[in-house]
Every structure is written in structure tokens, then in C-alpha cells.
One Martini backbone bead per residue (centre of mass of N, CA, C, O) as a GRO file, in nm:
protein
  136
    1UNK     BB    1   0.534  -1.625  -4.086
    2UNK     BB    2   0.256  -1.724  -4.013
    3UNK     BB    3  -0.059  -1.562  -3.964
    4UNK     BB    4  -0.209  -1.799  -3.850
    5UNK     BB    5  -0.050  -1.874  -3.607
    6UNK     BB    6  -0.034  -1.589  -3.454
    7UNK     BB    7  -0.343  -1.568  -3.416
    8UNK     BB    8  -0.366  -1.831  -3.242
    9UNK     BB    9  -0.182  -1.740  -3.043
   10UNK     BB   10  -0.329  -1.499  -2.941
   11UNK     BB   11  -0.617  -1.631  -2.908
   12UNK     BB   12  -0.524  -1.804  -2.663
   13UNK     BB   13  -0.388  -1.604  -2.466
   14UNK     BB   14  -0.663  -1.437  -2.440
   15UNK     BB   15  -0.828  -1.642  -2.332
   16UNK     BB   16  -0.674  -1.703  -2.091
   17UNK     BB   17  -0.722  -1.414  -1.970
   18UNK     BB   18  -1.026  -1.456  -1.938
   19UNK     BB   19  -1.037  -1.698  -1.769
   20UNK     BB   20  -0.877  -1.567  -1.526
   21UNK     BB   21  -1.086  -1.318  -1.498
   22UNK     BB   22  -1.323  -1.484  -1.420
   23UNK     BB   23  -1.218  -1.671  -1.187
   24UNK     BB   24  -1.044  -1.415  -1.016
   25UNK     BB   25  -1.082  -1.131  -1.164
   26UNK     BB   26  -0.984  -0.783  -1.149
   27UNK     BB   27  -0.923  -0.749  -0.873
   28UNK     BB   28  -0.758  -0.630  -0.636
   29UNK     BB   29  -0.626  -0.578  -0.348
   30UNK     BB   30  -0.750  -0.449  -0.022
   31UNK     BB   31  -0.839  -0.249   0.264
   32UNK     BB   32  -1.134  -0.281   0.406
   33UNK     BB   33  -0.994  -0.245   0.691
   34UNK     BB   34  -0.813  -0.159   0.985
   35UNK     BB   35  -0.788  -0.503   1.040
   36UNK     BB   36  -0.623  -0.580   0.824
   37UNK     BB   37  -0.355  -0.416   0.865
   38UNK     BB   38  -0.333  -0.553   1.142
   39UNK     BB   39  -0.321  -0.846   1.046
   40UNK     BB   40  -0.094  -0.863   0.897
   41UNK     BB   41   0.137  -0.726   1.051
   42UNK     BB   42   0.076  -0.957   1.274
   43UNK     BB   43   0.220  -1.197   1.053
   44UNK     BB   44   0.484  -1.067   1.010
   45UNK     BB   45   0.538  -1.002   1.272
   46UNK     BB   46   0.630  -1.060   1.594
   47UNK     BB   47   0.584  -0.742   1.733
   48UNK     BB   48   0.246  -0.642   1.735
   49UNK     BB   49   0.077  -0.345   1.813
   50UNK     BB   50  -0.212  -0.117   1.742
   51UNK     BB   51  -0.255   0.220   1.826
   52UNK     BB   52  -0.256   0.345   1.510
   53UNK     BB   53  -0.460   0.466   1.226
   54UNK     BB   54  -0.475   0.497   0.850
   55UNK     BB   55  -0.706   0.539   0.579
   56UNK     BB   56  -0.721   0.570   0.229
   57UNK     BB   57  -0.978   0.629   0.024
   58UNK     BB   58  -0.882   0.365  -0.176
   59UNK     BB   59  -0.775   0.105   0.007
   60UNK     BB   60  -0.482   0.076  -0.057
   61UNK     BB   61  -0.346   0.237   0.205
   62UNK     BB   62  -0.161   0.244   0.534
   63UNK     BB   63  -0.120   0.350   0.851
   64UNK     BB   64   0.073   0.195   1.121
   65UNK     BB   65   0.118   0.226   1.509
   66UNK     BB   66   0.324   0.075   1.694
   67UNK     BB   67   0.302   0.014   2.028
   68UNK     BB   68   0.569  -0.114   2.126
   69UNK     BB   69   0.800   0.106   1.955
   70UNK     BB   70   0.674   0.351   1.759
   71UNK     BB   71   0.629   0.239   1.496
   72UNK     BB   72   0.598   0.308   1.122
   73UNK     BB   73   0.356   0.145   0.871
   74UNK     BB   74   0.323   0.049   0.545
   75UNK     BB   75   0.041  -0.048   0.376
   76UNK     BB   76   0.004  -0.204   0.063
   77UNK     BB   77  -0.163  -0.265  -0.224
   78UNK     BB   78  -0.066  -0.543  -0.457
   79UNK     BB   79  -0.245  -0.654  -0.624
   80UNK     BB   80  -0.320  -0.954  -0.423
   81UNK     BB   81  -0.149  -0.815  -0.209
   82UNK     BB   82   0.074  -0.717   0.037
   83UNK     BB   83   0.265  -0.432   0.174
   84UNK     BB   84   0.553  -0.362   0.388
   85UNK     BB   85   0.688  -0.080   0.550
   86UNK     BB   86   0.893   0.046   0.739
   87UNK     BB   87   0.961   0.374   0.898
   88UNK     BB   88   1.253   0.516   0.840
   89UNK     BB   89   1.522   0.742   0.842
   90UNK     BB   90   1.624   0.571   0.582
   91UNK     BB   91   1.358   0.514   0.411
   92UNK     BB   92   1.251   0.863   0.443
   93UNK     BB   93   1.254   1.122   0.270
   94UNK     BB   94   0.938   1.245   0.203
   95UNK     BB   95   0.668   1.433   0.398
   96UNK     BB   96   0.391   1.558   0.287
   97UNK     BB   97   0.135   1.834   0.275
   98UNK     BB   98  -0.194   1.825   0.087
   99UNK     BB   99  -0.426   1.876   0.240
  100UNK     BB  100  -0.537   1.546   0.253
  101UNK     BB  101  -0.270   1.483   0.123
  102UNK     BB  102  -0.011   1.214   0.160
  103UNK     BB  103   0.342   1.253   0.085
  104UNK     BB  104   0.562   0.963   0.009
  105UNK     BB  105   0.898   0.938  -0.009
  106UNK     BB  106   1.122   0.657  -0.087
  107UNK     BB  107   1.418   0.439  -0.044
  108UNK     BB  108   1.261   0.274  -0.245
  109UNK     BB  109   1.226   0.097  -0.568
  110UNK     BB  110   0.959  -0.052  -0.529
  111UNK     BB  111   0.858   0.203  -0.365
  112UNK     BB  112   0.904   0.566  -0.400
  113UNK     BB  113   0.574   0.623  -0.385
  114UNK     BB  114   0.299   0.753  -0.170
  115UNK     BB  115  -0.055   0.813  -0.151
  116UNK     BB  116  -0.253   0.970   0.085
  117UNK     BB  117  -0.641   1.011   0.098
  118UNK     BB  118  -0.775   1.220   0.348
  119UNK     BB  119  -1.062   1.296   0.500
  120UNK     BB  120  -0.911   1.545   0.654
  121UNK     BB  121  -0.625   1.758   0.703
  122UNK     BB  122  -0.574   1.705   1.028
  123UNK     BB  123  -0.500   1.419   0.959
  124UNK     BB  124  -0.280   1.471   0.778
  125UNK     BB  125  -0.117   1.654   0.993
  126UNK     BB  126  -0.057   1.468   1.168
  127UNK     BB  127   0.101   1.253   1.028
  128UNK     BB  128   0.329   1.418   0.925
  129UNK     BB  129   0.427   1.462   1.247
  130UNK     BB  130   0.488   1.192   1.278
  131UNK     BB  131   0.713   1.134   1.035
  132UNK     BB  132   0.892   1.354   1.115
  133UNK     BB  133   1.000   1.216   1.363
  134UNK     BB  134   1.125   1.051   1.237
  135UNK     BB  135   1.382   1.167   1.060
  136UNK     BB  136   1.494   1.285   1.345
   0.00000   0.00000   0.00000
């Protein structure tokens, strides 16, 4: 393979890269506020209204709890769009509270696990105990 041949190619490949990120910029979706997420929520279920949020402090994560059925949805950023998990009972592997910290392992392989950092651990600990009456 000619060298002169790779490093155009290469250098086409990084072009269209830099091109895309000027564009569209380099950052992903966001949480703006407790209302993106339950606007997105509202979007994809039949029957939604938000009873209760909590959103983590980088603005990727959040939980919201739907006020007709008493489920309980996690909508993460990834990329460019956001992603929802119902959390249920057979969801949820495991709901740790460390601090501030709320970590969730999921029987899910595209998601197994989401870490929500919140404002103060009494917020941590209630939602906790709201995720493990789940699992019950």
C-alpha cells in the first residue's frame, strides 16, 4: 500500500471529523431540567404524569416517578438522544446508596448500570427505599 495513499485517506477521514464536530459541536444531549425528562417521558409512553424527579448532578441521569401506575422510569443521555428503562422488579439487579451516590446495576446489557450523583444523601436515601420497594 502506497504511504502517500493512507495518509490522504486519513486525512479525508479527520477532515470530515472536524467538519461534523464544527457543525454539530462535540457535546451530547443533556438533562436540561426536571421538565426535558418528562417531556421526553410524555413523548414516548401512552400514559404518563410525573409525580416525582430527581436529577443527577451531571445533568445525564434522572429518575422520574409516573403518578397513574406508581412505576418508576430512569432516562439516561446517551449521545445525542436521551434513553428510558422502566425499572422493575425483574429491571433491577441492585440499588446501593453511598452518600450522595445512587448506584443501580440493571439486567439490561445495553445499559447494566447508571450512577446518579445527588444533591444531599437524605435525597439519595429516599430514593433508594422508593427503587427497593421495587425489587419486593
Amino acid at each position: 500500500m502506497n504511504l502517500l495513499y493512507l495518509l490522504s485517506s486519513l486525512g479525508g477521514v479527520a477532515l470530515m471529523v472536524a467538519l461534523c464536530a464544527l457543525l454539530f459541536g462535540l457535546r451530547g444531549a443533556r438533562i436540561t431540567a426536571a421538565q426535558s425528562a418528562q417531556v421526553y417521558l410524555a413523548q414516548v409512553l401512552p400514559v404518563f404524569r410525573a409525580r416525582s424527579m430527581v436529577l443527577s448532578a451531571d445533568k445525564k441521569t434522572a429518575l422520574v416517578e409516573n403518578d397513574v401506575d406508581g412505576t418508576i422510569h430512569l432516562v439516561v443521555a446517551l449521545g445525542d438522544t436521551f434513553v428510558a428503562r422502566k425499572i422493575s422488579k425483574t429491571m433491577l439487579r441492585k440499588v446501593a446508596c453511598d452518600g450522595t451516590d445512587l448506584r443501580l446495576r440493571l439486567a439490561d446489557f445495553t445499559l447494566p448500570r447508571a450512577t446518579l450523583a445527588l444533591a444531599d444523601p437524605a435525597t439519595a436515601a429516599l430514593w433508594e427505599k422508593k427503587l427497593a420497594g421495587v425489587t419486593r
